[in-house]
Each structure stands twice: as structure tokens, then as C-alpha cells.
C-alpha positions as CSV (number, residue, x, y, z in Angstrom):
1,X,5.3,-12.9,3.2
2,X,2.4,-10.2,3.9
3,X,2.6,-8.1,1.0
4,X,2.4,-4.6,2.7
5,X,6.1,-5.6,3.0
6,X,6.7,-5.7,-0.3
7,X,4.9,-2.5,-0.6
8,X,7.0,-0.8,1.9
9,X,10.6,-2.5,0.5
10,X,9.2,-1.3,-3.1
11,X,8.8,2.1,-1.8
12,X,5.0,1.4,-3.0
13,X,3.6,2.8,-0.1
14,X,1.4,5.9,-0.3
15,X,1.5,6.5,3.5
16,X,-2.6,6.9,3.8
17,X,-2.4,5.8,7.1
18,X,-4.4,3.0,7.1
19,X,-2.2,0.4,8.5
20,X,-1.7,2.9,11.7
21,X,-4.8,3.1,12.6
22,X,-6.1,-0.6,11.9
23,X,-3.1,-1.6,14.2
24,X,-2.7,0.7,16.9
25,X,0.0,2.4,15.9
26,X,2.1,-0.5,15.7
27,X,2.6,0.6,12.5
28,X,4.0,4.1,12.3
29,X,3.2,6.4,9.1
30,X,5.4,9.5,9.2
31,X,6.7,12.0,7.0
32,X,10.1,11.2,5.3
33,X,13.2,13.5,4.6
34,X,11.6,13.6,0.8
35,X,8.5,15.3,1.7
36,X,6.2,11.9,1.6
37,X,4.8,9.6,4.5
38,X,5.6,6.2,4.6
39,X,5.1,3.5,6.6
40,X,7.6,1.8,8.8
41,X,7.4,-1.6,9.7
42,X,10.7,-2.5,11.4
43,X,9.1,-2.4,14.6
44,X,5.6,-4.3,14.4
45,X,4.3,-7.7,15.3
46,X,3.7,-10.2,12.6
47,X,0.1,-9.8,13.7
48,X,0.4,-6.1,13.1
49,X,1.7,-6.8,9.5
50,X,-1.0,-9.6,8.8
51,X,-3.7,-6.6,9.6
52,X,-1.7,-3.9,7.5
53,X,-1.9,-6.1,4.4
54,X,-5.3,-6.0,4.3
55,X,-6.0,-2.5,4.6
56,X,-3.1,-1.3,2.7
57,X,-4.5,-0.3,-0.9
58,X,-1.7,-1.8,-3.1
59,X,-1.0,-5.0,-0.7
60,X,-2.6,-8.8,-2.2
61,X,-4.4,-9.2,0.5
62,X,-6.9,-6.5,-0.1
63,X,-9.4,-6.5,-2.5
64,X,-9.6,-4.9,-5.4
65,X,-11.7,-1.8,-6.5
66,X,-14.2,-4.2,-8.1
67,X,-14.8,-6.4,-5.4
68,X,-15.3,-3.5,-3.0
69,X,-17.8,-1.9,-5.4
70,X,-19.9,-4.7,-6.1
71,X,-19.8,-4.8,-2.4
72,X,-21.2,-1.6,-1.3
73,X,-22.9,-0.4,-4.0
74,X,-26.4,-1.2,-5.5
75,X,-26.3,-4.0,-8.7
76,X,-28.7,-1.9,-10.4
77,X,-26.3,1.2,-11.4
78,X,-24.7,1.1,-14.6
79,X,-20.9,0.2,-14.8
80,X,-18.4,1.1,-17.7
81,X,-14.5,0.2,-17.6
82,X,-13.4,3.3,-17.6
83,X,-15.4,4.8,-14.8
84,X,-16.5,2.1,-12.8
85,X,-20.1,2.2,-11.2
86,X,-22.8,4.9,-11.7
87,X,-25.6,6.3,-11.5
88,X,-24.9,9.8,-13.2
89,X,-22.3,11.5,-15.0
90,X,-22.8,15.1,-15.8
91,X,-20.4,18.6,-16.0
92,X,-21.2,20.7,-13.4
93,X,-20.1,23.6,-11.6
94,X,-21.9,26.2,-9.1
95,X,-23.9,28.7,-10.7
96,X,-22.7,32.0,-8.3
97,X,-19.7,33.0,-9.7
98,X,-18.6,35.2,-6.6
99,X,-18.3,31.3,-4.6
100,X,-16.4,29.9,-7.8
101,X,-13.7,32.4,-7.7
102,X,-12.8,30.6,-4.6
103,X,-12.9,27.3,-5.2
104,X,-10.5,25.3,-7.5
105,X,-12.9,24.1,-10.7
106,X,-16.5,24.1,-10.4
107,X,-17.1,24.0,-6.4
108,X,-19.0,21.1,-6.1
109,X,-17.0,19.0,-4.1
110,X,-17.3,21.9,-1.2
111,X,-21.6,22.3,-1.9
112,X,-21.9,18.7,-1.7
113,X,-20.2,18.3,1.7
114,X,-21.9,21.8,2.9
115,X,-25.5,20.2,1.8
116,X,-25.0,17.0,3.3
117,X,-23.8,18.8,6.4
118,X,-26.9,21.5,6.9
119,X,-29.2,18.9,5.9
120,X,-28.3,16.4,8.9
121,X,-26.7,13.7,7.2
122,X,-23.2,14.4,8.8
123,X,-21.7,16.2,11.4
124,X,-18.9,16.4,10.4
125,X,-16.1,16.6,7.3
126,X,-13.0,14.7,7.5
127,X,-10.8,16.3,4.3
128,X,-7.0,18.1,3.8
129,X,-6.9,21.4,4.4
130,X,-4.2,24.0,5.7
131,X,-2.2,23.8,9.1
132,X,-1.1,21.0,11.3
133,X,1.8,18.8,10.2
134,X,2.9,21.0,7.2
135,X,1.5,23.3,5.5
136,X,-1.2,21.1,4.6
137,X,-3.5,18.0,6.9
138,X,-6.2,16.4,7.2
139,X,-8.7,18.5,9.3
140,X,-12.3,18.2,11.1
141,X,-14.4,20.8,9.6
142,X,-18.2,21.2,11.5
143,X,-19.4,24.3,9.5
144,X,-20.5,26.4,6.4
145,X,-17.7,28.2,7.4
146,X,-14.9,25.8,7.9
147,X,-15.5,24.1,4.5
148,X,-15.6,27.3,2.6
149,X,-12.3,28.1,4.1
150,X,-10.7,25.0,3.6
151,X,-12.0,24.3,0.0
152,X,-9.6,24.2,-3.3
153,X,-7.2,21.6,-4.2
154,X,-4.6,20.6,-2.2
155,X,-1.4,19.0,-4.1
156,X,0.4,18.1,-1.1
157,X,1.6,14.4,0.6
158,X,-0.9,13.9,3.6
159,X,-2.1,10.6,5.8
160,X,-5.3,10.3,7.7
161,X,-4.9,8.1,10.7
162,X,-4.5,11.2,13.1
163,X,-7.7,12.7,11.8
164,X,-9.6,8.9,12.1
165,X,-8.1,9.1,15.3
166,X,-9.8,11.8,16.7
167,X,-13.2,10.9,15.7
168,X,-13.1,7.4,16.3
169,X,-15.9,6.5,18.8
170,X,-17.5,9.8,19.2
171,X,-20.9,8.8,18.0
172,X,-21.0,11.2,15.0
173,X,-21.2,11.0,11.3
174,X,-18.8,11.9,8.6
175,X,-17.8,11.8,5.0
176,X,-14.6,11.4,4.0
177,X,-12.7,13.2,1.1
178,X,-10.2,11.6,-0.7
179,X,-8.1,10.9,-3.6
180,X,-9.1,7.3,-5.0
181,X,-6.0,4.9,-3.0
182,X,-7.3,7.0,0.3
183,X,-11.1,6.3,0.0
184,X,-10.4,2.6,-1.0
185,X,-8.1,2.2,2.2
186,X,-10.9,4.0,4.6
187,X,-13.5,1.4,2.7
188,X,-11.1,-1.3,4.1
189,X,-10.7,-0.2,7.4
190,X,-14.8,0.1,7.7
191,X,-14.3,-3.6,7.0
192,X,-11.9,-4.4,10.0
193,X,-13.4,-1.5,12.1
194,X,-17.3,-2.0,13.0
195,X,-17.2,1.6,14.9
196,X,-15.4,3.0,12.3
197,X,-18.1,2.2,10.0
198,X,-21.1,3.1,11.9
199,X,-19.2,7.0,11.7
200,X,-18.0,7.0,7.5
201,X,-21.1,7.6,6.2
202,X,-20.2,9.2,2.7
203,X,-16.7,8.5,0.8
204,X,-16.5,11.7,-1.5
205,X,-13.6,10.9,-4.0
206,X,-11.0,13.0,-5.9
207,X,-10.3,12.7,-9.5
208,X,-6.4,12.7,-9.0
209,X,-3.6,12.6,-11.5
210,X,-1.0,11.5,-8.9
211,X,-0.2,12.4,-5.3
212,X,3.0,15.1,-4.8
213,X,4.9,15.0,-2.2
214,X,6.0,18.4,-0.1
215,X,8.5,19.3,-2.2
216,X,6.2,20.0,-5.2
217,X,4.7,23.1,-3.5
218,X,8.4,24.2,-2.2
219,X,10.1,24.0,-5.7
220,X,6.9,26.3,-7.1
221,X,7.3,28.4,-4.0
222,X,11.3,28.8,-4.0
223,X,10.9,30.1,-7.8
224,X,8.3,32.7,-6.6
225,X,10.9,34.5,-4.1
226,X,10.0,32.3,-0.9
227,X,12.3,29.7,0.2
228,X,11.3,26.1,1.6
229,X,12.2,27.5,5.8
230,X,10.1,31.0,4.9
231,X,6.8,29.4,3.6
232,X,3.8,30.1,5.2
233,X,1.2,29.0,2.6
234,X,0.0,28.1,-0.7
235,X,-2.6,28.4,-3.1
236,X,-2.0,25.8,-6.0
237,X,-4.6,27.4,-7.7
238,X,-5.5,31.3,-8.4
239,X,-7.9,31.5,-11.3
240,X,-7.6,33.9,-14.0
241,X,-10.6,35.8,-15.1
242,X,-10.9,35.6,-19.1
243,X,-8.1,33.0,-19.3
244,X,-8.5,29.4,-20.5
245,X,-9.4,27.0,-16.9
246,X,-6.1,25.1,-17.0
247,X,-3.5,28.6,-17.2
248,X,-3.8,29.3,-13.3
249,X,-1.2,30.7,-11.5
250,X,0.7,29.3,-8.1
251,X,0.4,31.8,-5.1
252,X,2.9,31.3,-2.3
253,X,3.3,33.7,0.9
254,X,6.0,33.7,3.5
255,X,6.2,33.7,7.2
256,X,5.5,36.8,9.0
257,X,8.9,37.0,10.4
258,X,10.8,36.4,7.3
259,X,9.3,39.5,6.0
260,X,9.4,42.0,9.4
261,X,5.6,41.9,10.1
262,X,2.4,40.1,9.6
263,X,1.0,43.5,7.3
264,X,4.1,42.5,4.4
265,X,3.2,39.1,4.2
266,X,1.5,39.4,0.5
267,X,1.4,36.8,-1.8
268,X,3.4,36.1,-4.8
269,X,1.9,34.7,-8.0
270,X,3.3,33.4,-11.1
271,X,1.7,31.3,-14.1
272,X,1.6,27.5,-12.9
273,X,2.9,27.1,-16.6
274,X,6.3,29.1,-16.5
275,X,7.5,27.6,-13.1
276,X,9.9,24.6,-13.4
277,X,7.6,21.8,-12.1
278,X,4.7,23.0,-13.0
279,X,4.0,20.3,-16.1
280,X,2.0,18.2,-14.6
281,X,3.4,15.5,-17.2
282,X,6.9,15.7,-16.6
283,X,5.4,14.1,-13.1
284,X,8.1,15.9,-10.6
285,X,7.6,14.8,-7.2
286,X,5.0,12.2,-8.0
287,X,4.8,9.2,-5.3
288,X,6.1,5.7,-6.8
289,X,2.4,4.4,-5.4
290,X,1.4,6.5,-7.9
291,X,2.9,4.2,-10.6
292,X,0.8,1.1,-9.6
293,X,-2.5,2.8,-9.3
294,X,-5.5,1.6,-12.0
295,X,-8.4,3.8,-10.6
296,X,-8.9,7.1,-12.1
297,X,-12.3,8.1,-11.0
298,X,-12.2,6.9,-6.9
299,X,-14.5,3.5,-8.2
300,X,-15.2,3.2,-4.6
301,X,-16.3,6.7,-3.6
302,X,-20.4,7.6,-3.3
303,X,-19.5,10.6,-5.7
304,X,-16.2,11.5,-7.6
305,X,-14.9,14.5,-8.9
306,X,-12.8,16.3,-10.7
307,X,-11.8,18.7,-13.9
308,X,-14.2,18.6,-17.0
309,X,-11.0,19.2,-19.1
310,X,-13.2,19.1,-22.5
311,X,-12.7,21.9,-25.0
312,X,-16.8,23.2,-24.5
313,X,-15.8,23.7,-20.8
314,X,-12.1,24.0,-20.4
315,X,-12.3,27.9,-22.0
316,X,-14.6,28.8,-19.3
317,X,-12.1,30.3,-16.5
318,X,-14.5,30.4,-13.4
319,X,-13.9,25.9,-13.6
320,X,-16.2,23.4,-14.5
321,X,-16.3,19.8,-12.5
322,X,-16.6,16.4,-13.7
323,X,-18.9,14.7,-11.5
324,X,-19.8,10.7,-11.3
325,X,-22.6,9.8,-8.4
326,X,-22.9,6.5,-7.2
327,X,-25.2,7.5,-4.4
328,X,-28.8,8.2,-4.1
329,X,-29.1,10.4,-1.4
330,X,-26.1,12.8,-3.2
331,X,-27.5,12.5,-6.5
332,X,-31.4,13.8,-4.7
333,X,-29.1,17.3,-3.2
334,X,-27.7,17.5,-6.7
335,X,-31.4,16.9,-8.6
336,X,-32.4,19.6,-6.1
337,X,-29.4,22.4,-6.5
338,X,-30.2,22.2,-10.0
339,X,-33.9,22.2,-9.8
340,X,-33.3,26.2,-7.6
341,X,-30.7,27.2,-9.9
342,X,-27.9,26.8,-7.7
343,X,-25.8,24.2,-9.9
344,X,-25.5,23.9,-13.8
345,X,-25.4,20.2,-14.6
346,X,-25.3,19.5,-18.6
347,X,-25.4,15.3,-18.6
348,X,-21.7,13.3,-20.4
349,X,-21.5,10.1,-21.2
350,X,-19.0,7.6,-19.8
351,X,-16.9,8.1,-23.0
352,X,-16.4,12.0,-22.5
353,X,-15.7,11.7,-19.0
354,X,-13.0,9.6,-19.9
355,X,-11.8,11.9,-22.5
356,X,-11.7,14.8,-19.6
357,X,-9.0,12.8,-18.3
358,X,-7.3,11.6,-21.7
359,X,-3.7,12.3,-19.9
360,X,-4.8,10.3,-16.7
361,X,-5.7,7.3,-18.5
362,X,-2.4,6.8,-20.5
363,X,-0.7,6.8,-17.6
364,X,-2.8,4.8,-15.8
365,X,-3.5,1.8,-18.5
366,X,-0.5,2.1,-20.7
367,X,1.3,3.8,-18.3
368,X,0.5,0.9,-16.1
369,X,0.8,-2.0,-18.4
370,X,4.2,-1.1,-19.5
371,X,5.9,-0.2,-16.4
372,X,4.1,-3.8,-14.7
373,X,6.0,-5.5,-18.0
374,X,9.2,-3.7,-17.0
375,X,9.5,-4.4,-13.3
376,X,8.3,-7.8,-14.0
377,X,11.6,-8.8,-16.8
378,X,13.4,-7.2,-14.2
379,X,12.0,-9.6,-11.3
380,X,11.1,-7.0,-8.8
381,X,7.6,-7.7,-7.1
382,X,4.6,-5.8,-8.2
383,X,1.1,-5.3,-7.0
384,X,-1.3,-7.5,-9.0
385,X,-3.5,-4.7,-10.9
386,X,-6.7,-4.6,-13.4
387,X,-4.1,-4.1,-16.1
388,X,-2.5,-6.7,-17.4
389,X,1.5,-6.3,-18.3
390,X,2.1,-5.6,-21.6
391,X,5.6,-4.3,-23.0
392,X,4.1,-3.9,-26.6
393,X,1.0,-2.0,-25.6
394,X,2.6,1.2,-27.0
395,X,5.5,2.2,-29.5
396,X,8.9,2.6,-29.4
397,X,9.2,6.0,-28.4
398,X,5.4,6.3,-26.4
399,X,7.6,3.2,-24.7
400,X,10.4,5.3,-23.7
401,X,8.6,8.6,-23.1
402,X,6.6,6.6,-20.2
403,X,10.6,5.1,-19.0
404,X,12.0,8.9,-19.1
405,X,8.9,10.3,-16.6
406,X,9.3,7.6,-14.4
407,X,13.1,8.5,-14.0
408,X,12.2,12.1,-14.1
409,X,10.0,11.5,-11.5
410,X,12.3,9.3,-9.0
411,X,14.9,11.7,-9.5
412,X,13.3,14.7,-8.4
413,X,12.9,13.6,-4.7
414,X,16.5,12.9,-4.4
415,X,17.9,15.9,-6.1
416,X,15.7,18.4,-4.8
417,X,16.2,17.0,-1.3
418,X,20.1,17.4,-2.2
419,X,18.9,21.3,-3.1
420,X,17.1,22.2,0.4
421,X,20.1,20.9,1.8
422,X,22.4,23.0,0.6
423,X,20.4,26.0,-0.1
424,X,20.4,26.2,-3.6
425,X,17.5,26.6,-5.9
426,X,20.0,26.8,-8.8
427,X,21.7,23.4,-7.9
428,X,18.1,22.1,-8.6
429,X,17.2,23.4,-11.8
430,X,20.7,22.2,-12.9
431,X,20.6,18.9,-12.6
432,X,17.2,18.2,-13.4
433,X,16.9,20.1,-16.7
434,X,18.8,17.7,-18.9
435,X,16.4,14.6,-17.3
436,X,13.5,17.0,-18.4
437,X,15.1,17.7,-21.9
438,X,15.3,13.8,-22.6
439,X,12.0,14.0,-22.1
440,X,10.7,16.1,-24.2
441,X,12.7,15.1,-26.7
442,X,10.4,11.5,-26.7
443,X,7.8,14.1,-26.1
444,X,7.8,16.3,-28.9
445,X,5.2,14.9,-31.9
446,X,7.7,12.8,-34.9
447,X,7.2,14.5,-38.2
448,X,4.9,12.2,-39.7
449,X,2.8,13.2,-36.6
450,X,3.5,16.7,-37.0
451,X,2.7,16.1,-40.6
452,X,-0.7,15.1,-40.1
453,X,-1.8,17.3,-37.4
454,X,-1.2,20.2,-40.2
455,X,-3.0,17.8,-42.6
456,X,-5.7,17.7,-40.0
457,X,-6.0,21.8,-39.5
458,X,-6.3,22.4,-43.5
459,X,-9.2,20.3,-43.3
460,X,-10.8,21.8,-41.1
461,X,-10.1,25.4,-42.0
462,X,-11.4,24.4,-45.3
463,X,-14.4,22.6,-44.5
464,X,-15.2,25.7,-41.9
């Protein structure tokens, strides 16, 4: 049996795209009734499915994140487990602070793909940004202008076969931006698709801690006063001048009729932190793909980044990236924004990028290991991954901690969906706060922990 089957039947799918567009279409890739895309099979050729499974980023037929970066990348960059290939690794973030306040951490993902567009490399950016099928989809942006606009990070289930689409075969050049599953299936499709790959030039990756679907930006929105059928826009990120980089807020703004005129539609902000949702470990709305993914820093991108989440840069509210370059002609624009002043780049080793992502690699390697170890006693298929099962990698209650977020997690589609239906907000927040209160009660530190974190503190208040 093709595996993308099982991918699909496993509800594994992260709905990219991929298998669309390598087939024609024989494969459809559309939003569900959850807020997610998915694939749907029920109608393709066997041929179809052969050519899905090997572009589809969790099928067995594909080849791993290795394989495809010893493939396209030089032998002679330096490699570590945790990050994959490199050639740098530094914090960074734009030095004019008036271009950070727009931008979600330190703004280099946007002057990247602005350098290698006014420098000739690319003509174009294929990336998410607002408008077209929901509030958010992947776009064609040709300017300055366009990818200032359309900067910021986007939370938000998306696929890219439309966009691919509309290039395909026009003779020009782009990069691609994506989260790591999205630029390891566009890396497969360059393999099936000889135009295709004359046109991706540059895979720009996206640090990602898992994908939400629609709903995520809904449930943040309803609790701000603007209702899923009045919601205009989002912004999942509004710094806050002075504040530590992680305590943004959530902006929605509704439709211009729902509010009698295009001059009241303001936005509404709250604290990301006091909205229901919010915790980005309590993992609402997260795709089951997201479950079965072992690549943290886009191993197959030309350059990755994401959040320096380290204490030294963290306090600092304008943002700071985490930046890994696996490409020569990106690493020269960076070499030179720094060498004009434009971009402060302070060099970290492969160790404290990982630790920028501490949270990300739990869940991806013991995460991972465990829940492989559970579906496989429980005989359900699972992708084969870089992580081996292990039911024993963590303790008893790390163990069911990781169970209670992945029930949190599936249940949050269903009962939210329940929610819209019905128009409730409050039937929400009812029946998923005791799934959230059985989490953090795995989540809250044991006493002996609590114990000698205090231990810990004295110390260092007395050796200060």
C-alpha cells in the first residue's frame, strides 16, 4: 500500500499541497470543516497515489531530511544532530528599530528575501501572507513593498499548490518560505518536477513549533469581542515596547460591515498570555502531522529562522532571530548587512541554538519517541522517523504530560468546531478547561522539583 494512504487514513496529513500539484490535481488538498487542509484521495488513480507518496513529507517513500541534505547541500558544511547542516549560526536581528516594530522577532527573514530580490537573484517571493482563501495564503510578492507588508508570523493552516500553480512555467525565479514539512515537500517536488526546479531557487525555512489550524486565530479572536463570521484580520503578534519578547499581545479586527463602516474597524488587543489558547504548550489546534515531525530547524532550507528565545536576548522587546545559513550566497548578503551596520549578528553555537528551542525539542525527540512507542503497542501505522520509539525515554508523569497534550490537542478541533456551530464561545471554554486542568496538573513541577529550584535560587542569591 502507498503510504500517503496511511498518512491520510492517520489523519497525518499536513495538507502542504504537494501531492496536488505533482499529480495534477488528481489529488485534491482543501480546507476541512476543522480549519485544516487535507488531502483526499478517494478519487485518484493508483498512479496518482504512487506519485503522492513520494512527495508527501511523512509518506515511506520519501526520503528523509538527511538524505535530501546530503543531496543538495555542500559536504564541506559542518553538521550537528540537533540542527542539521551549517555553515553559520548566529542571533541576529535588524539594526533599525522603526522596521522591527513591524516585523515579528528580529526581521531577518523579510531582509533576506528583500536582498535577494533587489539584488537579482529572484523575482519573485512565494510565502503566506493575508487574503485569498482565509484570512491567511500563500501569496506572490514582486516588491520592497509587498514583502514589508506581508512580513510577521502567520499561525494559520495554509497549502501551496495554488501558489506553485501560478508560477509554474513562467521563466522566473523564486524562494520559497516555509515551515520545515513545507520546504522538505517543495525539495521533493523539485525532484519530480525539472521546471519546477529550474524556478525554486532558495528554500527559506521557518523555525516552527507546530502548524495551527484556523481555528487557533478564531478562538484568540472570539475572546477579543470579534466572532469567527465578523473577522476581518489578525495580527498574532503586536510587540510591546519595554516588555520581555515572548509577552505580545493578539490583535484581531472585524469586518467593516459588522461594525457600520470601514472608519470603526479598530483593532482589539489583549495579552497573548491571558487568552485561553494562547499557551503555546497546551498545543490547542495543533495538526496531528505535527506529532510525527523530527525536524526543528527546516534541515532542508538554504537558511532557517526563528526566535532566539535565550535569556541575553529574550528581554530585549523589539525581537531577536535565530538564524542557521546553509547557503553561500545568503550568508555573503548577511556578511555584508552586517559589515554597513544594517544587521547585528553575535555568533551561537549549535548547543545554544538548540537551547533557544528547549520546548521544541522535547516535543519533538521525547515528544516523538514516546508517542511512536504508543501508537506502535497499540498497532496503528506510523511514519518511520529519525527517533527511535521509546516508552521509557521519560518518567512517569513527563510520560503522561506528553499523553494529556496530545488529547488536549485532538480535542480542541472537535469541540471548538461543536462551538462555531452553535455560537457559543462559552460552550468552548467549558468543555475544554477540565482537559487543560489535567494538564497542568502533570504540568506543575513535583515538590522535590520545586524543592530544588528554591535550593537552586539561594545559591545563587548567595553566591551573587
Amino acid at each position: 500500500m502507498p503510504t500517503i494512504e496511511q498518512v491520510v487514513a492517520r489523519d497525518i496529513c499536513v495538507g502542504c499541497g504537494a501531492c496536488q500539484f505533482a499529480t495534477r490535481g488528481d489529488i485534491t488538498v482543501q480546507r476541512n470543516d476543522l480549519g485544516y487542509y487535507r488531502a483526499d484521495l478517494t478519487t485518484a488513480s493508483p498512479q496518482s497515489i504512487a506519485t503522492g507518496s513520494r512527495v508527501c513529507p511523512f509518506a515511506q517513500e520519501a526520503p528523509n531530511e538527511d538524505a535530501i541534505a546530503a543531496e543538495v547541500f555542500p559536504a564541506v558544511l559542518r553538521e550537528d544532530p540537533r540542527t542539521g547542516k551549517y555553515l553559520s549560526i548566529a542571533a541576529a536581528r535588524v539594526t533599525a528599530d522603526d522596521y522591527l516594530l513591524g516585523s515579528s522577532s528580529g526581521g531577518l527573514t523579510s531582509w533576506i528575501l528583500i536582498q535577494l530580490l533587489e539584488t537579482g537573484h529572484i523575482d519573485g517571493v512565494i510565502h503566506v501572507g493575508q487574503g485569498g482563501d482565509g484570512l491567511f495564503s500563500y501569496r506572490i510578492s514582486r516588491s520592497r513593498q509587498e514583502l514589508t507588508a506581508r512580513r510577521k508570523s502567520i499561525y494559520y493552516s495554509t497549502s501551496f499548490n495554488s501558489a506553485l500553480h501560478s508560477v509554474h512555467g513562467d521563466g522566473q525565479r523564486y524562494a520559497l518560505v516555509g515551515v520545515p514539512c513545507f520546504i522538505k515537500s517543495a525539495r521533493l517536488l523539485c525532484r519530480e518536477d525539472r521546471t519546477l526546479a529550474t524556478q525554486l531557487i532558495y528554500f527559506i525555512g521557518l523555525v516552527c513549533g507546530h502548524l495551527k489550524s484556523a481555528a487557533f486565530a478564531e478562538l484568540l479572536a472570539w475572546q477579543c469581542g470579534v466572532g469567527p463570521n465578523e473577522l476581518a484580520a489578525v495580527d498574532f503578534r503586536v510587540k510591546q515596547p519595554g516588555e520581555d519578547a515572548g509577552r505580545y499581545r493578539f490583535g484581531a479586527r472585524a469586518k467593516a460591515a459588522t461594525v457600520g463602516g470601514a472608519d470603526d474597524c479598530e483593532w482589539t488587543t489583549r495579552p497573548t498570555s491571558q487568552l485561553l489558547g494562547g499557551n503555546w504548550g497546551h498545543g490547542m489546534f495543533q495538526l496531528n502531522a505535527c506529532n510525527y515531525c523530527d525536524d526543528i530547524f527546516a534541515e532542508t532550507a538554504d537558511v532557517v529562522l526563528g526566535d532566539a528565545w535565550l535569556p541575553e536576548y529574550r528581554a530585549d522587546w523589539r525581537g531577536t532571530n535565530v538564524l542557521l545559513c546553509r547557503n553561500a550566497v545568503i550568508q555573503r548578503l548577511i556578511d555584508r548587512g552586517q559589515a554597513e551596520g544594517e544587521l547585528f549578528i553575535a555568533p551561537l553555537s549549535a548547543a545554544e541554538a538548540a537551547q533557544s528551542q528547549a520546548g521544541n525539542f522535547r516535543h519533538r525527540r521525547e515528544g516523538l519517541a514516546l508517542r511512536l512507542a504508543d501508537d506502535q503497542n497499540a498497532g496503528l501505522w506510523a511514519p518511520t522517523k529519525r527517533v527511535m520509539p521509546d516508552a521509557n525515554i521519560v518518567g512517569s508523569r513527563r510520560r503522561e504530560l506528553i499523553r494529556r497534550r496530545r488529547e488536549l490537542s485532538r480535542a480542541s478541533h472537535e469541540l471548538f468546531a461543536t462551538a462555531k456551530r452553535q455560537g457559543s464561545l462559552d460552550l468552548f471554554i467549558e468543555r475544554i478547561t477540565p482537559l487543560v486542568q489535567q494538564y497542568e496538573k502533570y504540568n506543575t513541577p513535583s515538590l522535590p522539583r520545586r524543592l530544588l529550584g528554591l535550593a537552586k535560587r539561594r545559591i545563587k542569591l548567595i553566591l551573587s
